[in-house]
C-alpha positions as CSV (number, residue, x, y, z in Angstrom):
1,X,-39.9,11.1,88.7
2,X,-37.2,13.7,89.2
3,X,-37.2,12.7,93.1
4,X,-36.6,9.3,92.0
5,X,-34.5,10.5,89.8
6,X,-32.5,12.7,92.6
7,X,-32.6,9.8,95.3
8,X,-31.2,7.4,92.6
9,X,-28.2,10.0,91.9
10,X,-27.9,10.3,96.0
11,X,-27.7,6.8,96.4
12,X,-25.4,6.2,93.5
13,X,-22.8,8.7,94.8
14,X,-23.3,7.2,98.4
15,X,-22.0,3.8,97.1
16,X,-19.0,5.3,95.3
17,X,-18.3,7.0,98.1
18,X,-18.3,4.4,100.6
19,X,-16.4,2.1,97.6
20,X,-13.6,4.2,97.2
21,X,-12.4,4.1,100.7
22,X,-12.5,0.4,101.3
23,X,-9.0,-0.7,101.2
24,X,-6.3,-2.4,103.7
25,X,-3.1,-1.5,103.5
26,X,-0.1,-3.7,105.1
27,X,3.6,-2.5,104.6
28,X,6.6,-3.1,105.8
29,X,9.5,-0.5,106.0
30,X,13.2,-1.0,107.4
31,X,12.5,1.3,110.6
32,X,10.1,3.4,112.1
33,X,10.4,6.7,113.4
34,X,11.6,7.2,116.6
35,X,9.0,9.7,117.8
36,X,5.7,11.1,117.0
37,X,7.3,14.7,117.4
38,X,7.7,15.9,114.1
39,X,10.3,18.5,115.1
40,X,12.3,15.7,117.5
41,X,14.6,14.2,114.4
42,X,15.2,15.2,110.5
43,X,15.0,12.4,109.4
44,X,13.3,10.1,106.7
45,X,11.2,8.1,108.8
46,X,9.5,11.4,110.6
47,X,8.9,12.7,107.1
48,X,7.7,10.0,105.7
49,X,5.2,9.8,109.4
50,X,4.1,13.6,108.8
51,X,2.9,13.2,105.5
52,X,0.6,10.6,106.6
53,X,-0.6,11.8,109.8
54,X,-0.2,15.7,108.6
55,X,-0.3,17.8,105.6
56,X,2.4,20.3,104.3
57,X,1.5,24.0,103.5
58,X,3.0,22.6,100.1
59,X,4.8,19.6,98.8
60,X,6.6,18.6,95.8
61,X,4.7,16.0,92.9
62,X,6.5,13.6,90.8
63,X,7.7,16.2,88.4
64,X,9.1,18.1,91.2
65,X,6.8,21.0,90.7
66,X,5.7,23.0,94.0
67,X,1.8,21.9,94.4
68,X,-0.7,23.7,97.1
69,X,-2.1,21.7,100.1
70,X,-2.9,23.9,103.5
71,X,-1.6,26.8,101.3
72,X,-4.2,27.4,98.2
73,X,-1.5,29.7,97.0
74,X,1.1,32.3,97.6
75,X,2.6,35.4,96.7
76,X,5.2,38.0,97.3
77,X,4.7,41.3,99.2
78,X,8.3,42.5,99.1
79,X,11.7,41.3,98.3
80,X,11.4,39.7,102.2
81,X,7.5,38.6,102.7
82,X,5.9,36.0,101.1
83,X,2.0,35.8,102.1
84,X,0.7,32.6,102.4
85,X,-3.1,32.0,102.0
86,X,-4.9,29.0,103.8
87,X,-7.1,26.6,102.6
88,X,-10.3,26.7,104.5
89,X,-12.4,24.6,106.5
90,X,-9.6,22.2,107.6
91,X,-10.0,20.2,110.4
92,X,-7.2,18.7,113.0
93,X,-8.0,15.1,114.3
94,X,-8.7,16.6,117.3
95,X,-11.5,18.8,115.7
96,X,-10.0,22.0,116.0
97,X,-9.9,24.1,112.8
98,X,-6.8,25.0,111.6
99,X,-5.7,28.4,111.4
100,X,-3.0,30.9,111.1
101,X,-2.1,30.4,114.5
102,X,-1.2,27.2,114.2
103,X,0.5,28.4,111.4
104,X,2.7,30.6,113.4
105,X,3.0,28.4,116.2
106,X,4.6,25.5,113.9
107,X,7.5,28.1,112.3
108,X,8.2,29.1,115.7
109,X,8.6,25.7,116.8
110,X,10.6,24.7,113.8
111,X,12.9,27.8,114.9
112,X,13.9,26.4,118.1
113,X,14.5,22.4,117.4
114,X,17.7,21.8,117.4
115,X,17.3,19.9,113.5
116,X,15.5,21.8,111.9
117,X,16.5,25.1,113.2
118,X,19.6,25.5,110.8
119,X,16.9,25.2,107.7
120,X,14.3,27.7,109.4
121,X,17.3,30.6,110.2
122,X,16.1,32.2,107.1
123,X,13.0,33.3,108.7
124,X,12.9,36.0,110.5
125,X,9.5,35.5,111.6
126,X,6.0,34.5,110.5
127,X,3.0,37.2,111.2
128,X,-0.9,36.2,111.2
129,X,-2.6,38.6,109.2
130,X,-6.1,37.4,109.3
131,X,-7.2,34.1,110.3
132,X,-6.6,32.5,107.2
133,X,-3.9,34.2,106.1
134,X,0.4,34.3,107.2
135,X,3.2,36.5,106.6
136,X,6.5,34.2,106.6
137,X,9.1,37.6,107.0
138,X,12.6,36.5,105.9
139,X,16.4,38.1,107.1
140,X,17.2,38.3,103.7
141,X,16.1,37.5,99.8
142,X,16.2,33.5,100.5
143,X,16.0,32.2,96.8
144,X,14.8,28.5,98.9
145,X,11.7,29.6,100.2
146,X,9.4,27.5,99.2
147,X,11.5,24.4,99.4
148,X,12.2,25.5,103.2
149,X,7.9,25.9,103.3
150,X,7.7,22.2,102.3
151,X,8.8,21.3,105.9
152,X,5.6,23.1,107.8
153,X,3.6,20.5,108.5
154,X,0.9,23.2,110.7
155,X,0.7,21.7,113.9
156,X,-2.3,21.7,116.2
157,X,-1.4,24.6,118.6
158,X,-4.5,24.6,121.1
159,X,-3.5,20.7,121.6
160,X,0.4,21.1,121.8
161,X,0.9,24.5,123.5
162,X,2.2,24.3,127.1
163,X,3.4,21.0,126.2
164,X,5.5,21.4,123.1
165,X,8.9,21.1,124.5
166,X,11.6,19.0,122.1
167,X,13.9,16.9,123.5
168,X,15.9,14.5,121.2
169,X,15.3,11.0,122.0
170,X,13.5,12.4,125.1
171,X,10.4,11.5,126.8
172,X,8.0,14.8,125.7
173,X,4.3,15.2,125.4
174,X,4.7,15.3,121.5
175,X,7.1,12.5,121.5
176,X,3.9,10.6,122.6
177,X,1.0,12.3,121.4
178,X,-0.2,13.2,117.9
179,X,-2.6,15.6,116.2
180,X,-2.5,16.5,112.8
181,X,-4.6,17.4,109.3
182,X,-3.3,14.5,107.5
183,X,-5.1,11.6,105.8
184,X,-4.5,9.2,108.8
185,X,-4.9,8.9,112.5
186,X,-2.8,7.2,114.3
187,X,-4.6,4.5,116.4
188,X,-2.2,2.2,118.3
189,X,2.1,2.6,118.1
190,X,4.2,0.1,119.9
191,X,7.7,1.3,118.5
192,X,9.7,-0.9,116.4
193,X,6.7,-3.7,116.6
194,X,4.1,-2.3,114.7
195,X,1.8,1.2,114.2
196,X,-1.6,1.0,113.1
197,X,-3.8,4.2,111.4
198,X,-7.0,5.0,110.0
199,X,-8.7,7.3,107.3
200,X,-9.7,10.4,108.9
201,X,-13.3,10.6,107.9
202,X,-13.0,14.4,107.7
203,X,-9.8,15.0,105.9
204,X,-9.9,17.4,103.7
205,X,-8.8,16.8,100.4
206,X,-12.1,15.2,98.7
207,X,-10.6,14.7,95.5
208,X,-7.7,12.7,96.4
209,X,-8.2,9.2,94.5
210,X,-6.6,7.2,97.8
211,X,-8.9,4.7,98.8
212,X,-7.2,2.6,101.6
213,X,-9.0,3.0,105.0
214,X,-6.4,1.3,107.0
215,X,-2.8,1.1,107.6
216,X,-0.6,-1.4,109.2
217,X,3.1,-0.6,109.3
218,X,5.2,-3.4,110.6
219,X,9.1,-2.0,110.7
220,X,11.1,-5.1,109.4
221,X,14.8,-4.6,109.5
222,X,16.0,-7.8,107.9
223,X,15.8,-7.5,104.5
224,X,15.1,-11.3,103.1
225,X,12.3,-11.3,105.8
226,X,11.0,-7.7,104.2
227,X,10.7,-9.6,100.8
228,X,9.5,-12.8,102.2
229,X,6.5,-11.5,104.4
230,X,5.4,-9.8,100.8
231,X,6.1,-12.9,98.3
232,X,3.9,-14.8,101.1
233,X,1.3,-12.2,101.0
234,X,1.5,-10.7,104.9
235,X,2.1,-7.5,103.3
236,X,1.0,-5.6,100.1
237,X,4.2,-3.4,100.1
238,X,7.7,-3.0,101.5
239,X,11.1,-0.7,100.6
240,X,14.2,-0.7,100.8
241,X,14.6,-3.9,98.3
242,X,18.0,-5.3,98.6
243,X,19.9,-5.4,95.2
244,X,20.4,-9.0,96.0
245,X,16.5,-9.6,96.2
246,X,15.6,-8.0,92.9
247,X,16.1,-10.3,90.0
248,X,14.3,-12.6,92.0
249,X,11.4,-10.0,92.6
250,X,11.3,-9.5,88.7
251,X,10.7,-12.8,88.5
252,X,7.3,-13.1,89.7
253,X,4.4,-12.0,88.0
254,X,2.7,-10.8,91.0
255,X,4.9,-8.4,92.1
256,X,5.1,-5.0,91.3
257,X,9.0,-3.4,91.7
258,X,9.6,0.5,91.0
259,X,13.3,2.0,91.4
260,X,14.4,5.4,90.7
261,X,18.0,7.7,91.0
262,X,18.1,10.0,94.2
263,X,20.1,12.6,95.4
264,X,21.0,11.0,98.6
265,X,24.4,10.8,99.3
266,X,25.9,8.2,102.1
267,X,29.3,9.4,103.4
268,X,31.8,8.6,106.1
269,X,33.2,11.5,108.7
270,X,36.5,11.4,110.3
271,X,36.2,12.9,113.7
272,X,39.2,15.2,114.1
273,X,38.9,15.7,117.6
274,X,39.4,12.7,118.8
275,X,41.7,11.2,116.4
276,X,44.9,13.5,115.7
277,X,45.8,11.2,112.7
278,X,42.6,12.4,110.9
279,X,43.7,16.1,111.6
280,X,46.5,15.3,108.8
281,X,45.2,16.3,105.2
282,X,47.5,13.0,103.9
283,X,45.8,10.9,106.1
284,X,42.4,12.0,105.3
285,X,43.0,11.9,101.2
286,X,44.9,8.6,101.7
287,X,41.8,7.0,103.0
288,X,39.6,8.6,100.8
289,X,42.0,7.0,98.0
290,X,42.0,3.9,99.6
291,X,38.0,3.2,99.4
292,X,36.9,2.3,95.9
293,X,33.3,3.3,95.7
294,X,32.8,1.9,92.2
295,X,33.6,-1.6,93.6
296,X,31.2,-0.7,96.5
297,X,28.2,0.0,93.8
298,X,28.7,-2.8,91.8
299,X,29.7,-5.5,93.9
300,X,27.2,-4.7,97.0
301,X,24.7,-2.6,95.1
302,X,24.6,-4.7,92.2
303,X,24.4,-1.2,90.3
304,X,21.6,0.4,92.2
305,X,23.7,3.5,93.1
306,X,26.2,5.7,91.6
307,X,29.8,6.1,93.1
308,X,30.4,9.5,94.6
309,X,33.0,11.9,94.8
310,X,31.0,14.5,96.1
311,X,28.5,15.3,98.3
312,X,26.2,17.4,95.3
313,X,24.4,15.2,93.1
314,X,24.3,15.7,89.3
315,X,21.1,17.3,89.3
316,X,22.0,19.8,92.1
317,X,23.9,23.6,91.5
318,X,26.6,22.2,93.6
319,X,27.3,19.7,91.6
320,X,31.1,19.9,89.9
321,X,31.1,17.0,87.0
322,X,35.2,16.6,87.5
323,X,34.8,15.9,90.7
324,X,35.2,12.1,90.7
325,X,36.1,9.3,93.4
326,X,39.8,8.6,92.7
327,X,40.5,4.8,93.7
328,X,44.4,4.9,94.2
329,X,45.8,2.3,96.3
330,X,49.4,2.4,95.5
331,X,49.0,6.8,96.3
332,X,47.3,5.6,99.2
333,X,50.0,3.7,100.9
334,X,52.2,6.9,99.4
335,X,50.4,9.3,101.6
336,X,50.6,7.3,104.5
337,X,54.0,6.7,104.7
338,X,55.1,10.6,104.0
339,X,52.2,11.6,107.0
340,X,54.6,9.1,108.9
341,X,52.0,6.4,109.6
342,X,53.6,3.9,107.6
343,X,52.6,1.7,110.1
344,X,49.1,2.7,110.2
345,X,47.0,3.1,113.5
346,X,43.4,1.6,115.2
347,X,40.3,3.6,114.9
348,X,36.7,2.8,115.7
349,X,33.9,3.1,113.3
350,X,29.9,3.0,114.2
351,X,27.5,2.4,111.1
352,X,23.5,1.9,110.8
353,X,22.5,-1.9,109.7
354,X,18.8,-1.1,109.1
355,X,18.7,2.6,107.6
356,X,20.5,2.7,104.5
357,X,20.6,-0.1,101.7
358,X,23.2,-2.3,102.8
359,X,24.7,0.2,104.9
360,X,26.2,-2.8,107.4
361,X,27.5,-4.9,104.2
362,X,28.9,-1.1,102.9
363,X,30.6,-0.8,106.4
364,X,32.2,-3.8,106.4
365,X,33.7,-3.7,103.1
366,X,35.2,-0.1,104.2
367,X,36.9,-1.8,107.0
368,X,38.9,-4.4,104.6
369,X,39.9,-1.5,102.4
370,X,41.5,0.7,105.0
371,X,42.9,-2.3,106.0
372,X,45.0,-2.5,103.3
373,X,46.8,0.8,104.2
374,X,47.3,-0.6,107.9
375,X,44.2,1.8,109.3
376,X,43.1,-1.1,111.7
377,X,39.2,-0.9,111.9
378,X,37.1,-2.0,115.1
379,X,33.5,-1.6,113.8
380,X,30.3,-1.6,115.8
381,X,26.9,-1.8,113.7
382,X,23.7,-0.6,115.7
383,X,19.9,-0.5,114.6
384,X,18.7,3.0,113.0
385,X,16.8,3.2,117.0
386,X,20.2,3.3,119.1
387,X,22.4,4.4,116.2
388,X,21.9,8.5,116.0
389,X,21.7,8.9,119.6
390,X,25.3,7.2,119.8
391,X,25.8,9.8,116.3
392,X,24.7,12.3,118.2
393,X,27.1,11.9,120.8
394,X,30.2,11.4,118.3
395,X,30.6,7.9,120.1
396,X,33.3,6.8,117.4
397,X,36.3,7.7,115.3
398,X,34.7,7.1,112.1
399,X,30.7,7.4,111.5
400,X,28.2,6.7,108.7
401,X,25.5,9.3,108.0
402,X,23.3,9.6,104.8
403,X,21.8,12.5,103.9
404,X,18.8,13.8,101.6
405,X,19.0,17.5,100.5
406,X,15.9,18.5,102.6
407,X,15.7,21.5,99.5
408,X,17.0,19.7,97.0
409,X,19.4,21.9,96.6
410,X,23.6,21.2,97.6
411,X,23.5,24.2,100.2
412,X,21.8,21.9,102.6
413,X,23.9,19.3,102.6
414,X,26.7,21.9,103.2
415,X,24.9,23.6,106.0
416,X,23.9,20.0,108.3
417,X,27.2,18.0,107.2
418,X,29.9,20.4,107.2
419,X,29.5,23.9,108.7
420,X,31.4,24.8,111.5
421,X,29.2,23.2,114.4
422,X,26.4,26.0,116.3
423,X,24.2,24.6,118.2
424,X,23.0,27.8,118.8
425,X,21.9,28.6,114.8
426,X,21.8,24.6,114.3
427,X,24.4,24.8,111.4
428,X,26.6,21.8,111.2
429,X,24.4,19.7,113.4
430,X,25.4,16.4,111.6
431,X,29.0,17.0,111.2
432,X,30.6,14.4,112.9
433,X,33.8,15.4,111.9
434,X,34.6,18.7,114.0
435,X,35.8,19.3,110.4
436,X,35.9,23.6,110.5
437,X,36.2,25.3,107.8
438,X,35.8,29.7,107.7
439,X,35.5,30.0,103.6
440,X,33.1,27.2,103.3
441,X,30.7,29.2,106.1
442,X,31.3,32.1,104.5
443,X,30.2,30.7,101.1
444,X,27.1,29.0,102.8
445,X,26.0,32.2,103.7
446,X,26.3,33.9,100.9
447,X,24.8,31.0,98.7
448,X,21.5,31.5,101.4
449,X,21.4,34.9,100.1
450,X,21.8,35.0,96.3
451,X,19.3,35.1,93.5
452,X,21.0,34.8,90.7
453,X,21.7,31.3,89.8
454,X,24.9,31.6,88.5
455,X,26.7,32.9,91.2
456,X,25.0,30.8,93.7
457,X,26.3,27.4,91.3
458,X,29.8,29.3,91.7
459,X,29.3,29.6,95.2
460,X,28.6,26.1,95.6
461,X,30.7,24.7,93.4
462,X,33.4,26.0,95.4
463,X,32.5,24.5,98.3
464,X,33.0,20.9,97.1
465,X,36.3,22.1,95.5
466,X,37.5,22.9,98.6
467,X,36.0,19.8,100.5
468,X,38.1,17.6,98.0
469,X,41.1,19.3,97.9
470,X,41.3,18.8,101.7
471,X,39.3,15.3,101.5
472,X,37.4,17.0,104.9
473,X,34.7,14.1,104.6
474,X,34.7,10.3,102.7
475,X,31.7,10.9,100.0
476,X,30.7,7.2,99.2
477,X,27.4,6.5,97.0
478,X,24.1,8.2,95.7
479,X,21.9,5.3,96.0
480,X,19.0,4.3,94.3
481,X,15.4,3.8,96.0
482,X,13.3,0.5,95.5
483,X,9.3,-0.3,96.6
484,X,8.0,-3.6,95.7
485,X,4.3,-4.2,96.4
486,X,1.1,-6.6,95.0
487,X,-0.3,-5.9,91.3
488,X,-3.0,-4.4,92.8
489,X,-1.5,-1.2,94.4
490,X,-0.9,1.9,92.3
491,X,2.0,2.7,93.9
492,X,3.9,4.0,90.8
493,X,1.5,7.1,91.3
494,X,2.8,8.3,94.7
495,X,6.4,7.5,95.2
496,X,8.9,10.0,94.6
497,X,13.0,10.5,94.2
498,X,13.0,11.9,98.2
499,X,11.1,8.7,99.0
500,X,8.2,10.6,100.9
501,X,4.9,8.2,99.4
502,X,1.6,10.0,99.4
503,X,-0.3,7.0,100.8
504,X,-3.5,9.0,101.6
505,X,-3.3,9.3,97.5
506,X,-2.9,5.7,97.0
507,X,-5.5,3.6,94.9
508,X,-5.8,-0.4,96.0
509,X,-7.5,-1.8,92.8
């Protein structure tokens, strides 16, 4: 009887087993990302392909508490080492076991791409101790750490090395090729058509509740056709939701619809070095006066975003709550005439019309406001695919860029969108703006460096008081995030306010 018994409990477990990963998953997202290389791009599509195809040493959960993954845990040696213990037995998709190698191999990668670098300068070096164990050394105390430790995703280094080079919007091995620890394999990519991944049958994490098997991601970049191909039931989930689409997706009963506040900030720079007009501080605060971001939020938004005067958040250290956008059109027009451009002038502007919510509709509304203190806009709108490499290559006057504090923390922002450009550290590697500033580096670097809260809020704090006494950059909205998907889909359990979902924890009732 107990063998019975024993078979019976065998069998049992089999079928739960084999239930609990039987799910399809369809979504649709605005864009994909534009290479497999994880390093290529910082941006939200990579991150949001990393966590599905790798795993982080750690990552952040819904109540934004650090939580282990390819790190069991953690400590500190000294006021510069932190020693980093790996889980065992994990397997990359090629069936190599990971390691601290590939631990050291990712950190030095990270040091030497051109977007990430700027967030990995804090470490001086990472040292393999044993083969489960890392020391990440740092320059100096780095209060950030472990936010900087969320972007490790631990790379396979016997299948990359030799062939790891990074080249932005280049033609690489790794722009092509993936390996990772994650919950999915990628199986067939045609960009900007459709990707296609399975459950990797010897992931790790055995006690993650996900149960889809299968993904198919299908990049849709109009919106109404987003919403229609779920209300028609081609897919089971999609994000971004317009604000025009959801009273209409509240309506029906089979649709589930999450939003949340985040942190990320859109903004407009004024390139300086190829404009002279923007080089005038009364030019710069006119049209910063002239762009009423309340109207912006509640007119194109519907009130899924909060006006900005800032680049900081609330939540964030930076954060200065006086700091406010200042709608002013009659100043505006002031400031003009006394720079002497009574007359105005023609610029050109380049925006995204597939990244950001609304971001063409946003664009387009900009231009009619300058308008109205004679800045004569010529705009050109390009999909998220073509836009950053024309970003890149500061191929405008004006240019759109939103941004999500990678540590959740203002200093970020600071160091990608407005430190003096070095390509060489990787600081200012989004500032489109040639905007230059000595006392804000300074203040950067000293902010990287401090431990006591306090003075870092002080440090930062003074950053954005000097950004808007010299209106250096246009800060437009925070805006909201939006998922809608079937009843069915659990999806409430794995988004999160930097809009990385934890698919491979997803649960398709």
């Amino acid at each position: 009887m107990r063998k019975i018994s024993l078979l019976l409990v065998t069998i049992t477990v089999w079928f739960a087993n084999v239930s609990a990963h039987a799910a399809s998953l369809s979504m649709a997202f605005d864009a994909d990302a534009v290479s497999l290389d994880p390093h290529e791009q910082l941006s939200e599509a990579t991150l949001q392909l990393s966590h599905l195809v790798f795993d982080p040493l750690l990552r952040r959960n819904q109540a934004d508490e650090f939580e282990p993954r390819l790190a069991t845990h953690w400590k500190k040696i000294n006021d510069l080492t932190l020693r980093i213990h790996l889980r065992e037995g994990v397997i990359f998709h090629t069936g190599n076991t990971l390691t601290a190698d590939d631990v050291v191999f990712t950190i030095q990668r990270l040091k030497h791409s051109p977007d990430f670098r700027a967030m990995f300068n804090a470490i001086a070096a990472a040292k393999k101790v044993d083969p489960f164990t890392v020391d990440v050394i740092m320059h100096q105390q780095t209060p950030l750490i472990l936010n900087i430790l969320t972007y490790v995703f631990p790379m396979d280094s016997q299948f990359y090395n030799g062939r790891d080079e990074i080249i932005k919007f280049g033609e690489t091995f790794a722009s092509k090729n993936i390996s990772g620890t994650g919950p999915f394999i990628l199986t067939q990519r045609e960009p900007g058509v459709e990707l296609n991944f399975k459950r990797f049958t010897q992931y790790w994490d055995i006690n993650s509740p996900g149960n889809v098997d299968n993904i198919k991601f299908t990049p849709i970049r109009s919106d109404s056709t987003r919403l229609a191909a779920l209300l028609s039931g081609d897919v089971d989930l999609i994000h971004p939701i317009s604000p025009l689409d959801i009273p209409r997706i509240k309506r029906s009963s089979d649709i589930k619809f999450i939003s949340m506040p985040s942190t990320r900030i859109l903004l407009l720079h004024m390139n300086q070095s190829r404009r002279v007009e923007f080089r005038s501080q009364k030019v710069r605060e006119a049209i910063n006066l002239a762009i009423n971001q309340p109207l912006i939020v509640e007119k194109i938004l519907k009130g899924f975003g909060e006006a900005a005067g800032q680049l900081s958040a609330p939540p964030f250290l930076g954060h200065v709550e006086e700091i406010k956008p200042l709608y002013n059109l009659t100043k505006a027009k002031q400031l003009m005439t006394e720079a002497g451009y009574e007359d105005g002038f023609r610029v050109s502007m380049m925006a995204p019309n597939n990244r950001y919510v609304n971001d063409e509709r946003i664009s387009q509304a900009v231009v009619a406001m300058l308008a109205r203190i004679n800045i004569s806009v010529e705009l050109k709108t390009l999909p998220k695919a073509q836009y950053f490499q024309e970003f890149d290559n500061r191929n405008a006057d004006i240019m759109m860029v939103g941004w999500q504090s990678d540590t959740n923390d203002s200093n970020n922002l600071f160091e990608f969108l407005i430190a003096c450009t070095d390509r060489n550290t990787g600081l200012g590697a989004y500032n489109a703006s040639s905007y230059c500033n000595a006392k804000i580096d300074d203040r950067i670097r000293a902010a990287n460096n401090e431990m006591n809260p306090k003075k870092r809020a002080q440090l930062l704090q003074e950053i954005e008081h000097i950004l808007a006494k010299e209106s250096a950059i246009i800060p437009l909205l925070w805006q909201s995030l939006s998922w809608a998907s079937k009843k069915n889909l659990r999806i409430e359990n794995i988004v999160n306010n930097i809009n990385y979902p934890y698919l491979g924890d997803l649960v398709v009732e």
